[in-house]
C-alpha positions as CSV (number, residue, x, y, z in Angstrom):
1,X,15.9,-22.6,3.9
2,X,12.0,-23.8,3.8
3,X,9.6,-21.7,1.9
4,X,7.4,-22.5,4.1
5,X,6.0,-22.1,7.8
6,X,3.7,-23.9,10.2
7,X,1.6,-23.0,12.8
8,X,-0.3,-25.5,14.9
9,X,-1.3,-24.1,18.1
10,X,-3.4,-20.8,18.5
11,X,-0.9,-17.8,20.3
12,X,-1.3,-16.9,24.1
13,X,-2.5,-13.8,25.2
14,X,-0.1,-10.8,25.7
15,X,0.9,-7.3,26.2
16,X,3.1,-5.8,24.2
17,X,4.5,-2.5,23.0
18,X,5.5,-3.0,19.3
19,X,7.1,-0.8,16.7
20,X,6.4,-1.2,12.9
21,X,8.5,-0.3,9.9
22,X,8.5,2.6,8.2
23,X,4.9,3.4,5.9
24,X,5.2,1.7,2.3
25,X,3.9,4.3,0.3
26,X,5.2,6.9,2.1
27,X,9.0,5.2,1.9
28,X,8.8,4.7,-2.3
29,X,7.2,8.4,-2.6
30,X,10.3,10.3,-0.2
31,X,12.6,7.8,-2.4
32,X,11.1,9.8,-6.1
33,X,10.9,13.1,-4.6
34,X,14.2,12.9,-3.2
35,X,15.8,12.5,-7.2
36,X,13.8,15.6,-8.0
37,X,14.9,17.7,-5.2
38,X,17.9,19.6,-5.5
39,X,20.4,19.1,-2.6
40,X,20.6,15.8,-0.2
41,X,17.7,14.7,0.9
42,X,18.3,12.4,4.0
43,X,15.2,9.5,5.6
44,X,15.5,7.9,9.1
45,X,13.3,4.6,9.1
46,X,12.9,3.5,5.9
47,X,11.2,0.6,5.4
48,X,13.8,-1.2,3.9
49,X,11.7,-4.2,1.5
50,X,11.8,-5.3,-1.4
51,X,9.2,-2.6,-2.7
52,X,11.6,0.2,-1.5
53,X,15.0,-1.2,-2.4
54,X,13.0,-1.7,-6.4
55,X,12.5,2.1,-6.5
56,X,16.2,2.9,-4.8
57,X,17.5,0.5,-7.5
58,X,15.0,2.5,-10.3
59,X,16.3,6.0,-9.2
60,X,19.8,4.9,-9.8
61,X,19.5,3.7,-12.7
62,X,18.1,7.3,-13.8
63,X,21.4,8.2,-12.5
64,X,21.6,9.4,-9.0
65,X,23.5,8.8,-6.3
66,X,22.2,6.9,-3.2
67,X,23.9,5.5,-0.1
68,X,22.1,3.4,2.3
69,X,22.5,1.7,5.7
70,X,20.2,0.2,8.2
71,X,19.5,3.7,10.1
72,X,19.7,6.4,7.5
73,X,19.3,6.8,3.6
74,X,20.4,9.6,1.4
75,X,20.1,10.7,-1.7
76,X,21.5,12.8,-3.3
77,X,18.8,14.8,-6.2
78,X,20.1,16.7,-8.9
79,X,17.3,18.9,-9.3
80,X,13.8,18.2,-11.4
81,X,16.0,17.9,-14.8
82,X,18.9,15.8,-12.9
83,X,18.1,12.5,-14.7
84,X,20.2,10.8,-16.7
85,X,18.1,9.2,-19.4
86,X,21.1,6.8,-21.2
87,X,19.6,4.7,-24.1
88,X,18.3,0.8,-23.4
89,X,17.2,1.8,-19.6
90,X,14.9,-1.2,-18.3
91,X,13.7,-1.0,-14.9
92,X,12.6,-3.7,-12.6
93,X,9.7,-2.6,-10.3
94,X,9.6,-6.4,-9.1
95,X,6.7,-6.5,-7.1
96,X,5.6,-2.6,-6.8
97,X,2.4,-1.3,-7.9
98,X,3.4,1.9,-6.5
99,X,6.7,2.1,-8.0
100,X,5.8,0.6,-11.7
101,X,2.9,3.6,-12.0
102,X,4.3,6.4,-10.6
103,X,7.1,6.0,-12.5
104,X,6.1,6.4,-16.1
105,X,4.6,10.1,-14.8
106,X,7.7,10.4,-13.0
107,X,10.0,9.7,-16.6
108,X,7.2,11.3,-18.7
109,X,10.2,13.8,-20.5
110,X,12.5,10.6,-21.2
111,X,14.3,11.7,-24.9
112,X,15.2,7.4,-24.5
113,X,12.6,4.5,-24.6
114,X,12.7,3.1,-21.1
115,X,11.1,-0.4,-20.1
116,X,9.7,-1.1,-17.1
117,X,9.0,-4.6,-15.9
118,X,8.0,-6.4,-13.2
119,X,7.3,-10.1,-11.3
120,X,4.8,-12.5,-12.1
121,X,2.3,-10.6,-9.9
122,X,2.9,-7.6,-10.8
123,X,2.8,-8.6,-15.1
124,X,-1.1,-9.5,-14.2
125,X,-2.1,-5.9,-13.4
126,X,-3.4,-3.2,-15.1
127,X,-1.2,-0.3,-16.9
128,X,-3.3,1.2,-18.9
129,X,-5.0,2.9,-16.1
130,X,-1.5,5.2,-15.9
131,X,-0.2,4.6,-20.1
132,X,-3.8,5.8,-21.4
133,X,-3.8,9.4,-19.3
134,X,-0.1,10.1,-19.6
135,X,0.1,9.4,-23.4
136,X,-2.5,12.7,-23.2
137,X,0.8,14.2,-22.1
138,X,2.1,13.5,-25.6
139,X,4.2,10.7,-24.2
140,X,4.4,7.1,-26.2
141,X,3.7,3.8,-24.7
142,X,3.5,0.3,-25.9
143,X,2.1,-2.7,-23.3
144,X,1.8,-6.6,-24.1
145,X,-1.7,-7.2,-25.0
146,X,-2.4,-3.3,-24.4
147,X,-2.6,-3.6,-20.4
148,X,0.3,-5.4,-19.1
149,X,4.0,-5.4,-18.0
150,X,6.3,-4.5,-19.8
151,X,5.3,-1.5,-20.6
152,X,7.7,0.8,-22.2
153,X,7.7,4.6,-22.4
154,X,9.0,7.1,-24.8
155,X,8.5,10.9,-23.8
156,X,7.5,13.7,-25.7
157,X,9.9,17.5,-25.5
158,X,7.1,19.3,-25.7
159,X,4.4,17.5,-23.1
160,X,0.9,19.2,-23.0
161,X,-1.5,19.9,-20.2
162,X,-4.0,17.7,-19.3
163,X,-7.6,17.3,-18.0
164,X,-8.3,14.1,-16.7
165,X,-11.2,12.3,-14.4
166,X,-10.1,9.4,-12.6
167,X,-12.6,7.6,-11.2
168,X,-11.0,4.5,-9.8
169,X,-10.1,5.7,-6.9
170,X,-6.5,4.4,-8.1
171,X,-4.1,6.5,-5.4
172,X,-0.8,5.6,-7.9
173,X,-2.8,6.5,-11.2
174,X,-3.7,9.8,-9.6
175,X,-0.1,10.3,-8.5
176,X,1.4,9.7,-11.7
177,X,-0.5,11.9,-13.6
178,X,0.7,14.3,-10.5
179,X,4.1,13.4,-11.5
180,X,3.7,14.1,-14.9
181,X,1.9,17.5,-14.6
182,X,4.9,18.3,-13.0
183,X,6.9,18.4,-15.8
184,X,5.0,20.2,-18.2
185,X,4.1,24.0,-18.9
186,X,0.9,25.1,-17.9
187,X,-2.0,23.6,-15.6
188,X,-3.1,19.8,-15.6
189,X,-6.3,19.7,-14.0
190,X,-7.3,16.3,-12.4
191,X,-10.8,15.2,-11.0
192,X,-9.8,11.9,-9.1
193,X,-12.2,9.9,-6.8
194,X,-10.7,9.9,-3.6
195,X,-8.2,7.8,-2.4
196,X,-4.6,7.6,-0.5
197,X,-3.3,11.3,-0.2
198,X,0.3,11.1,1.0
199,X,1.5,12.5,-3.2
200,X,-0.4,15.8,-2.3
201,X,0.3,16.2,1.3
202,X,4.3,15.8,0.3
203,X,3.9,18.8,-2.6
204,X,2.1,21.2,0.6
205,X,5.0,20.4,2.5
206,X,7.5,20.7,0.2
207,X,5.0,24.4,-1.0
208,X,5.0,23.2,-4.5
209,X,2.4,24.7,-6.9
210,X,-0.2,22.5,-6.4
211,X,-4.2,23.2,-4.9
212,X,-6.2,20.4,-4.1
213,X,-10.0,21.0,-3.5
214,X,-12.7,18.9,-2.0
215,X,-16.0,18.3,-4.4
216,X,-18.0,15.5,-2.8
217,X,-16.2,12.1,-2.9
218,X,-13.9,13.7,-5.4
219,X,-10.6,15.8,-5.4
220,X,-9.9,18.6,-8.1
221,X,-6.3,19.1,-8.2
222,X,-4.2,21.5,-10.4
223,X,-0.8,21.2,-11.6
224,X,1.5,23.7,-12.6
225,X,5.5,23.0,-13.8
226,X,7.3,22.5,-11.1
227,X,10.9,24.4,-11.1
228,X,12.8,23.5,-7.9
229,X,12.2,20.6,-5.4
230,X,13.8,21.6,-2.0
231,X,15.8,18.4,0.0
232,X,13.3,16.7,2.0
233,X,14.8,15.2,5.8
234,X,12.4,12.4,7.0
235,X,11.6,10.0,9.4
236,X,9.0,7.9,8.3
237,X,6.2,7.3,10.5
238,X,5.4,3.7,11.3
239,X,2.8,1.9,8.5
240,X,-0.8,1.6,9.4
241,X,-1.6,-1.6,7.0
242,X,1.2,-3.3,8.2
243,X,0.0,-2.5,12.2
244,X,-3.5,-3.3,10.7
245,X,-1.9,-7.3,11.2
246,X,-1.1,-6.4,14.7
247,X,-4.5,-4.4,15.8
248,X,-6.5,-7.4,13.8
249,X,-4.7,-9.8,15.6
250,X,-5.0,-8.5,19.4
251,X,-8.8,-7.8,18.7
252,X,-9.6,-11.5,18.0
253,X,-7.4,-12.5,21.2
254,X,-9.0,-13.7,24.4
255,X,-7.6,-11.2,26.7
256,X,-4.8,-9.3,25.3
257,X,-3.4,-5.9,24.8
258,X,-0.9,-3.8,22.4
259,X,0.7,-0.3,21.9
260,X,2.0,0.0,18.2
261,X,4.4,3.1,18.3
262,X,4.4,6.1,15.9
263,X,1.8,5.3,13.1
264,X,1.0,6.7,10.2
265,X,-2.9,8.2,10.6
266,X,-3.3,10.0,7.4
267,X,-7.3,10.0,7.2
268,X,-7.5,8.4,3.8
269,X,-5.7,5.2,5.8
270,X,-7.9,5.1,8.1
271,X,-10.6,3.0,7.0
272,X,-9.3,-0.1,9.1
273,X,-9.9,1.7,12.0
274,X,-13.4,3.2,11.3
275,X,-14.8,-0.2,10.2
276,X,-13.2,-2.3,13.4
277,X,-14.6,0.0,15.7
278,X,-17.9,-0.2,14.4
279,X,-17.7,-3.9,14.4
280,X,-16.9,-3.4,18.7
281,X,-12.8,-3.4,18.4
282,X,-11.4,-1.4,21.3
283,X,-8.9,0.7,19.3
284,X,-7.8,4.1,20.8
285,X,-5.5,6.9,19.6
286,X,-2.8,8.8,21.7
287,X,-0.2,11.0,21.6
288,X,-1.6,12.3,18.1
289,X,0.6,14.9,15.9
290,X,1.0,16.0,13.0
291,X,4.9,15.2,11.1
292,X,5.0,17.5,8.0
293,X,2.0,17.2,6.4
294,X,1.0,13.6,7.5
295,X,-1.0,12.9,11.1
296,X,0.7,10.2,13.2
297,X,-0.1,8.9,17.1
298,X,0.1,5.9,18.8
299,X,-2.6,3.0,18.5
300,X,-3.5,1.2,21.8
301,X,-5.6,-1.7,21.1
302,X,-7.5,-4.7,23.7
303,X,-8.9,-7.8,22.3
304,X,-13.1,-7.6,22.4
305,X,-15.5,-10.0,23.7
306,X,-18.2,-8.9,21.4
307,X,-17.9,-8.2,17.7
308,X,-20.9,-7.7,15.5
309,X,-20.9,-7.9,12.0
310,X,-21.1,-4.6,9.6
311,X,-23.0,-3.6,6.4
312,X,-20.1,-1.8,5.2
313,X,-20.6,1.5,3.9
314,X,-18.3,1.7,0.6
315,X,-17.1,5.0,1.8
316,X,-14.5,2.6,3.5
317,X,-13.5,1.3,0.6
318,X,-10.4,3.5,-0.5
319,X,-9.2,4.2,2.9
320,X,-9.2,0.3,4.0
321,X,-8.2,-1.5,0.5
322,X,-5.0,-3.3,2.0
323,X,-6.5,-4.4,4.8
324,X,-9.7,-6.1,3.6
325,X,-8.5,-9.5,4.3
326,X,-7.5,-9.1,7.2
327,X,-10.7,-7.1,8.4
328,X,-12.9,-10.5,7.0
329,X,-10.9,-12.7,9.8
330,X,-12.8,-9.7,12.5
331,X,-16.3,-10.8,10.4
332,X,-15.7,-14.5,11.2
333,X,-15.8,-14.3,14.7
334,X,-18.4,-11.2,14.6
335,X,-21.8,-12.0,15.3
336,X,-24.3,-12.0,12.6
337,X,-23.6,-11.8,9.1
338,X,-21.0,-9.1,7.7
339,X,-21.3,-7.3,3.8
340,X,-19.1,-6.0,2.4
341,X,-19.7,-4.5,-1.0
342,X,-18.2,-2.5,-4.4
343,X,-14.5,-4.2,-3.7
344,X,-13.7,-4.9,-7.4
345,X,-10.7,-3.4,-7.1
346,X,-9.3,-5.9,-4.8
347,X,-8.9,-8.4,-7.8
348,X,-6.6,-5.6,-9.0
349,X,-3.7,-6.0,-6.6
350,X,-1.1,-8.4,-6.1
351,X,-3.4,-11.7,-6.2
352,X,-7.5,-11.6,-6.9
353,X,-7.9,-10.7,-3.4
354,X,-11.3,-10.7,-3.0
355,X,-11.4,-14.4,-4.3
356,X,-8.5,-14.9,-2.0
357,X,-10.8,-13.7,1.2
358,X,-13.1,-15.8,0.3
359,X,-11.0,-18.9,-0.1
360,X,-8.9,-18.8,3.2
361,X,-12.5,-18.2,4.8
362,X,-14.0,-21.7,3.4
363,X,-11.1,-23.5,3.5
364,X,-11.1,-22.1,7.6
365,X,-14.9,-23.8,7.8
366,X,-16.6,-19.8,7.9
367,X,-19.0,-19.8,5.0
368,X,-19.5,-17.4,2.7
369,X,-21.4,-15.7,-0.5
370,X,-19.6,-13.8,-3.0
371,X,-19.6,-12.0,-6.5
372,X,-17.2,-10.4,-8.0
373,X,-17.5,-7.0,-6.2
374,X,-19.2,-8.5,-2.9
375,X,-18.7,-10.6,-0.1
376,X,-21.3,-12.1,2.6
377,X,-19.3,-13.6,6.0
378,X,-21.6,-15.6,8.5
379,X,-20.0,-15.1,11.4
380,X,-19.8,-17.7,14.4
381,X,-18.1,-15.7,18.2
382,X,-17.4,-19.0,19.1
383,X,-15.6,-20.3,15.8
384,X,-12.4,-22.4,16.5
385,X,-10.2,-24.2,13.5
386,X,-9.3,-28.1,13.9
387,X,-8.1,-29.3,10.8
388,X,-5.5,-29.0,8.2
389,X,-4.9,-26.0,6.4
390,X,-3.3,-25.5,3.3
391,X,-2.5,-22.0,1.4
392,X,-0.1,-21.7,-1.8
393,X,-0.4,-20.4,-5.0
394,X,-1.6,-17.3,-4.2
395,X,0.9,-15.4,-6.4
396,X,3.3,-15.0,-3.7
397,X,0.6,-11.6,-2.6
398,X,2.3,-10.7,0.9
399,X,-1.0,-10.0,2.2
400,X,-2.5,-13.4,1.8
401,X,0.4,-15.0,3.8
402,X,-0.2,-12.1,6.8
403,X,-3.6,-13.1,7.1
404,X,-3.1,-16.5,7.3
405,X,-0.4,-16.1,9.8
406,X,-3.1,-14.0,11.6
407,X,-6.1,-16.3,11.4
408,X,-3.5,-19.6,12.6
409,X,-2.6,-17.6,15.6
410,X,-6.1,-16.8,16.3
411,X,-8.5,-19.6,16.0
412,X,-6.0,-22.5,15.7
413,X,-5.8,-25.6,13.4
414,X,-2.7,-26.7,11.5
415,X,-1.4,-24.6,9.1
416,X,1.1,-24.6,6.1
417,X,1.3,-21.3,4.5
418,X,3.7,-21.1,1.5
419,X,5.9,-18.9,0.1
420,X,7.3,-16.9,3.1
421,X,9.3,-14.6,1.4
422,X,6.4,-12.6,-0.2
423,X,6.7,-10.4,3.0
424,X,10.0,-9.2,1.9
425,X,8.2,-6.7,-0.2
426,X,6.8,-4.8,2.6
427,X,7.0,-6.3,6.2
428,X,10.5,-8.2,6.1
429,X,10.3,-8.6,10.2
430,X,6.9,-9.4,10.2
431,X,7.7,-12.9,11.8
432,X,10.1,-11.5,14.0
433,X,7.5,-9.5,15.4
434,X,4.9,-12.1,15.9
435,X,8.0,-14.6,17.7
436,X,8.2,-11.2,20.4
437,X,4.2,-11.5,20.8
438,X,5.5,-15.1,21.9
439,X,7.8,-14.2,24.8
């Protein structure tokens, strides 16, 4: 089977009513909570990727049970203390940044060393953003060169309260040190920048004894031990940064329309949306509700005529971070010239993304400026593609493939994007669903 796929004619207009897997983060999260909670917890809609199936595959090797099938998952917790830490434990969180830092918080009690590693991708990012607050904890850790994969933990019997500012904005550094608050007697106190909130909104649900409260751009949460972890039943709302391909996608079309079903809307997601509609993308939201704890509704979107380009306010910046490159294909047919600023953190995930944004831009003829934190996109409303196009080596980073995919469809030119596969870790069917835009 090729690793490979090419594209080399732009996509016709449609309209089409889609339906996207389950949300990512929420998926792994209702997978850890589950082996905590005491009882069976049970999860229609699952995304079932590679991502997922890692932290499945983690959870049983800490010993409990799962069984799994296309339409329903369940798992079956033994209770906060139900883990069955056996000596020589290594877990593989392949390509998961999620999974691979939420779980050392999550293991933070292990009386076993356990080793965590991870893919090629995943070896390149930072762990000591989770090892240096948790070993606070009174947990042990020791990490090639310091930073990196594998990392391997050894916990503490008697783990101690923290206090701890986190000032990355790092959703998964913020929700391990969650995780391991919850294990240990009396009240860890975080101050994290804010970021993704799905952690938090799960404990309200499930009333455990956490208080989150809003000061400025940051969040002061407090911990306390957590005793019992009630089952949690769960059909996961569709993901927003996987529909963000979609949305992205119809916008740049000539004259076409889409209704993605049941998405996830938690507000600190939303940053896609807030930034498209001020660059002129006709996005709308019905049939809003809100699914214990998290807001969902459909998205109906219509291609634009008109797109201007956006100083970006980096109040987006949290709340959009998986769906930057996508968002600089909308700056390169916008009007003007687009800026988008303080995106560091981009060169943190699964490839340097930021570098990667700017790369499929030149090599797509769009010129750009760009640092290490900032990126300048002249845009051109009447930009088409008729050349060659090559993109590999991008460490295999599923969202570098997506956008490609997105920006062949869109302004044409003759594509070969490598290493297909990488979507396995979070949108297995994303080809299928671009072949039913086809029909």
């Amino acid at each position: 089977m090729s690793k490979k796929i090419k594209i080399n004619q732009k996509l016709l207009d449609f309209d089409k009513e889609i339906n996207i897997p389950g949300d990512k983060s929420l998926s792994i999260r209702w997978v850890l909570f589950s082996s905590l909670a005491e009882g069976t917890s049970k999860a229609k809609n699952l995304l079932l990727s590679e991502d997922v199936r890692a932290a499945i595959n983690a959870i049983k090797k800490l010993g409990i049970k799962v069984k799994l099938n296309k339409k329903i998952c369940k798992i079956y917790g033994d209770g906060i203390d139900g883990y069955n830490y056996k000596k020589n434990i290594t877990i593989n969180a392949q390509n998961s940044g999620t999974l691979g830092r939420l779980l050392p918080g999550l293991v933070i009690n292990t009386k076993y060393p356990i080793k965590i590693i991870g893919d090629k991708s995943l070896s390149r990012r930072d762990f000591k953003r989770v090892s240096d607050p948790l070993s606070k904890f009174g947990a042990k850790f020791t990490l090639k060169k310091g930073k990196y994969l594998p990392l391997t933990i050894l916990g503490s019997k008697k783990l101690i309260p923290i206090v701890y500012k986190e000032n990355k904005g790092s959703a998964q550094c913020k929700s391990s040190i969650i995780f391991g608050g919850m294990r240990t007697d009396g009240t860890t106190i975080i101050k994290a920048k804010k970021s993704r909130n799905h952690t938090e909104l799960l404990s309200k649900y499930l009333k455990l004894p956490i208080i989150v409260k809003k000061i400025g751009n940051f969040d002061l949460i407090k911990i306390k031990k957590i005793k019992k972890i009630k089952p949690l039943n769960y059909e996961i709302p569709s993901d927003i940064s996987s529909a963000a391909f979609f949305i992205i996608l119809t916008t740049l079309m000539n004259k076409s329309k889409i209704i993605i079903k049941n998405v996830n809307i938690n507000p600190s997601r939303m940053g896609v949306i807030n930034i498209l509609k001020k660059m002129g993308a006709k996005i709308n939201l019905k049939n809003k509700e809100i699914y214990k704890g998290e807001k969902k509704a459909d998205i109906f979107v219509q291609s634009s005529k008109s797109l201007k380009a956006i100083n970006c306010p980096s109040k987006f910046n949290s709340s959009a971070i998986d769906e930057f490159l996508a968002i600089f294909l909308v700056a390169a047919k916008a009007k003007g010239i687009s800026y988008f600023k303080d995106l560091a953190e981009l060169n943190e995930k699964e490839s340097p993304r930021l570098k990667w944004g700017a790369k499929i831009l030149n090599q797509m003829g769009i010129k750009t400026i760009s640092t290490n934190s900032t990126i300048k996109i002249f845009g051109n409303p009447n930009f088409k593609i008729n050349k060659k196009i090559i993109i590999k080596n991008y460490l295999k980073d599923h969202r570098v493939f997506m956008t490609s995919v997105i920006g062949a469809l869109a302004f044409g030119g003759s594509w070969t994007i490598y290493d297909k596969d990488s979507i396995k870790s979070s949108f297995p069917n994303f080809l299928k669903i671009i072949s039913q835009l086809r029909k």
